[in-house]
N, C-alpha and C positions, 0 to 999 in steps of 0.2 A: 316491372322493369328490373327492381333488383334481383329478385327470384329468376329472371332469364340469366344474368347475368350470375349468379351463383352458380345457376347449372353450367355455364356455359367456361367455369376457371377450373384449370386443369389442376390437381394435388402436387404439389412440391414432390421432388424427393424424396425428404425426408417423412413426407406424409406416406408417400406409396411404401418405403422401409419398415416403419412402425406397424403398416397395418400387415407385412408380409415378413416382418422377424424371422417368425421362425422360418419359412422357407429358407429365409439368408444364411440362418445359421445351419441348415443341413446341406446347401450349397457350400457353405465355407468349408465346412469337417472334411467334404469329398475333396475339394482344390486345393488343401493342405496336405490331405494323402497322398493325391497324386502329386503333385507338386515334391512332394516331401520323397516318396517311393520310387517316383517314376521320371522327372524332368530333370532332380537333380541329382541323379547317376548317372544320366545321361550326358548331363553338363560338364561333372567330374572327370567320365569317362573321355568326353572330347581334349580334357583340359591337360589326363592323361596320356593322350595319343599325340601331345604336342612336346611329349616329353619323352630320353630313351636313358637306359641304365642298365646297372645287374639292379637286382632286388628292388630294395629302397633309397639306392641313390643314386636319383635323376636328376637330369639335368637339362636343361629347355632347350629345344633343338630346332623350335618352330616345322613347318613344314616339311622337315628332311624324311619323315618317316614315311608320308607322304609317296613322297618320290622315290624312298626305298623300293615301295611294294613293287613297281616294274622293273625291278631291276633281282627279284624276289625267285630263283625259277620251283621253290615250294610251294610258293605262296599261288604260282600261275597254277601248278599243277594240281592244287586246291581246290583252287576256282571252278579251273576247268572240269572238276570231276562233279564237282557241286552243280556248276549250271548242266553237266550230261543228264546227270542224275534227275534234273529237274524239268529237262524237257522232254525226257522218257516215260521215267514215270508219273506226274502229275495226270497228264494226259489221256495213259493207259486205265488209272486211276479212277478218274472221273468218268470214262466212257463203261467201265465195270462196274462202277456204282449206278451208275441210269439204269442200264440193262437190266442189273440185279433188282434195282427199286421197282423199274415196271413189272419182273415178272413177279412179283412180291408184293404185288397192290393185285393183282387179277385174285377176285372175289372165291373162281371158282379151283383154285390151286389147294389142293390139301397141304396140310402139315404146315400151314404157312407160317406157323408160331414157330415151330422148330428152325426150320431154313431161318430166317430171320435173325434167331435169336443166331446159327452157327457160324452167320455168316459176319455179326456184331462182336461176338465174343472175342476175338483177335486186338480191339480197338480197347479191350477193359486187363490183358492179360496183365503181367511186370514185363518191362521193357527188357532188362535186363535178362530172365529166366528166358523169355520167348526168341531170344538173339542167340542165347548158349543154346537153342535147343536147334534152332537153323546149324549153326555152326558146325553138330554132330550129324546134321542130317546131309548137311553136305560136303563133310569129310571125304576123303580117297575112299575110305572103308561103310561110308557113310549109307544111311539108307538109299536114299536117291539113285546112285551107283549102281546098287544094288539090283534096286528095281529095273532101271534100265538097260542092265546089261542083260538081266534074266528074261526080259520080253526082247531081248535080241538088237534092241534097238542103237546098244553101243558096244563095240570089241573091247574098249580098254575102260577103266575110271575118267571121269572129267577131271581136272584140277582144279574143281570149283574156285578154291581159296587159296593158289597159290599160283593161278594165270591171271595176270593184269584184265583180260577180256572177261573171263569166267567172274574173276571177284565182281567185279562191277556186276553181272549179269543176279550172281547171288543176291547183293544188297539191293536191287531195284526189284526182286522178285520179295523181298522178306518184307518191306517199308510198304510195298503194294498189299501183302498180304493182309498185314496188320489194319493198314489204314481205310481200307474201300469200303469194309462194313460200317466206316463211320462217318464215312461222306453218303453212304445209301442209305443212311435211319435219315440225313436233311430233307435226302430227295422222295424219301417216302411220306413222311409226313408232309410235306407238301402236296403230291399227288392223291391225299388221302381225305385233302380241301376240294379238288378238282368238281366241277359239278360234272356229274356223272353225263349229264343230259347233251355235252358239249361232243363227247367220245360216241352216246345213240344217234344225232343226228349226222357226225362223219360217217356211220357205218350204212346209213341208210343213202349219203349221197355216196358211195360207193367206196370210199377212201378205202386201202388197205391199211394192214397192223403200223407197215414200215412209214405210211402216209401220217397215219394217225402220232408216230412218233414223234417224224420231224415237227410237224405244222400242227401239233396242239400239246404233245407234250413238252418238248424243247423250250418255246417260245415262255409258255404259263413256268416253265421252272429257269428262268433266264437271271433271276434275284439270289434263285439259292445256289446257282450253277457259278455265276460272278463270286458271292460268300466263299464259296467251298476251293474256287478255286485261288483266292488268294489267300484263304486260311493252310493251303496246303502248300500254297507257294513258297510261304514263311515256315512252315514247318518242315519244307525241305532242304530251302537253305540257311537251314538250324540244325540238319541231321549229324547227330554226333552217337546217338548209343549204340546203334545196332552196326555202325563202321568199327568205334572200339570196341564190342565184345567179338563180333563176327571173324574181322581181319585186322584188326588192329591198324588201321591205315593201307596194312600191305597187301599184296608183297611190291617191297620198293615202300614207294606212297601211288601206287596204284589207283585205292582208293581214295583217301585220305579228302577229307572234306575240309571248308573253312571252318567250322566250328572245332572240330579235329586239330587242326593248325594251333588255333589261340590255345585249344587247353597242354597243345605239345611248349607253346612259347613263353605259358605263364607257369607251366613245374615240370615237363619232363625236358625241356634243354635247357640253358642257362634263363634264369627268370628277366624276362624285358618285359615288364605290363604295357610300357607303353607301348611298343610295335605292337601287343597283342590287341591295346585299345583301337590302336589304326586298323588293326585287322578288322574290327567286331565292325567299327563304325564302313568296314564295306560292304557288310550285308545288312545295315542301316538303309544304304545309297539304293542296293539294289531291288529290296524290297519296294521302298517309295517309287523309283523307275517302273517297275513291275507293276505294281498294285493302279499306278496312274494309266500304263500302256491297258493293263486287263478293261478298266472302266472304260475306258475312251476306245475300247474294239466292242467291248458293250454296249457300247450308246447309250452312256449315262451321261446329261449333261450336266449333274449338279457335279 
């Protein structure tokens, strides 16, 4: 009786602590970094954006900054070029990398090491280098121009980088460039788990390539399609290097992104951290909005 009853008394706290120390203690170190690196900059930064000034002397202004922003028309023009940018190219993005991934998984494709590797390499360049080199390419004088005019296909130069339409058209072609070979190494590697035996029995009930697409690759890459696309989501409305080296916001603020914004509001016009903290904490909001709409069109319940 008392031996059931031994078995049967659950360990204290302090008994399950002692026997899992160390686990607690390599749990503490991580929730002190973050904690330490990550929550409370964020907390700063809110504590920040409730406050406005030149430099370093602010002053508490509660939610006025807030209600600034709509009243902001750089701040909209920002926005707005941020979310174009992001409903064009994400998109264009991800549909380039499947394509590229499946024709890149077929077994009997030569050279498939080099393709691969060429079409990755853009995602490992300098950010900086790879933006100046856009910039010259699509100069008045630029190659692009060049080319297109000599295959006949245009009478005069584009204005790549100095039409409101063309700029944007440039920075969504340069950010696509870069980034598609590195959303198609997730989709490859996953399609590289695929049993093969799933693709011979579609071919034998008759399914064609474009069948096989939808209704067995699609579905099997739906985890890393969700992943990628809200890792790219955040990283668009993050874009700031290839705006400033490419067009510098212009011409006007044509381009001109949010991340762009904050770094023009904390050192190239008069320094206000705090509107710039209100600024940052918008693409805070809009992320979480995003990241929640993306899961829940997923049909992810957790």
């Amino acid at each position: 009786m008392n031996q059931q009853l031994s078995q049967t008394v659950k360990p204290t706290f302090m008994q399950r602590f002692k026997k899992n120390y160390i686990g607690w203690i390599f749990i503490l170190l991580s929730v002190v970094g973050i904690s330490l690196f990550y929550f409370y900059p964020m907390v700063q930064a809110f504590i920040l954006s409730l406050q406005s000034g030149m430099g370093a002397n602010l002053d508490f202004v509660g939610f006025d900054n807030y209600v600034r922003l709509f009243n902001d028309p750089t701040f909209i023009t920002a926005l707005t070029n941020t979310i174009l940018y992001l409903l064009i190219q994400v998109p264009v993005m991800i549909v380039l990398a499947l394509i590229f991934s499946v024709l890149l998984n077929d077994p009997t494709l030569k050279f498939r090491g080099f393709f691969r590797t060429a079409i990755f390499l853009p995602a490992v360049t300098s950010l900086v280098a790879y933006a100046v080199i856009f910039k010259y390419l699509f100069g008045n004088d630029g190659i692009v121009n060049d080319l297109l005019i000599s295959l006949n296909l245009m009478s005069e130069p584009i204005a790549w980088l100095s039409d409101p339409f063309w700029a944007k058209i440039t920075i969504i072609i340069a950010i696509t460039w870069r980034w598609t070979g590195y959303n198609m190494i997730f989709y490859l590697s996953a399609l590289q788990n695929v049993d093969k035996s799933m693709y011979e029995a579609a071919r034998i009930d008759g399914a064609s390539a474009l069948q096989q697409f939808f209704f067995i690759t699609i579905p099997l890459l739906k985890p890393i399609i969700l992943f990628t696309s809200i890792v790219s989501t955040i990283g668009t409305l993050q874009l700031f290097d290839e705006v400033m080296n490419i067009t510098s916001g212009g011409p006007g603020n044509a381009t001109m992104t949010i991340s762009m914004y904050i770094y023009n509001l904390s050192f190239e016009y008069t320094p206000d951290f705090g509107y710039a903290a209100t600024v940052s904490y918008v693409i805070l909001i809009i992320v979480v909005v995003l990241s929640f709409i993306q899961f829940k069109l997923a049909g992810d319940r957790d």
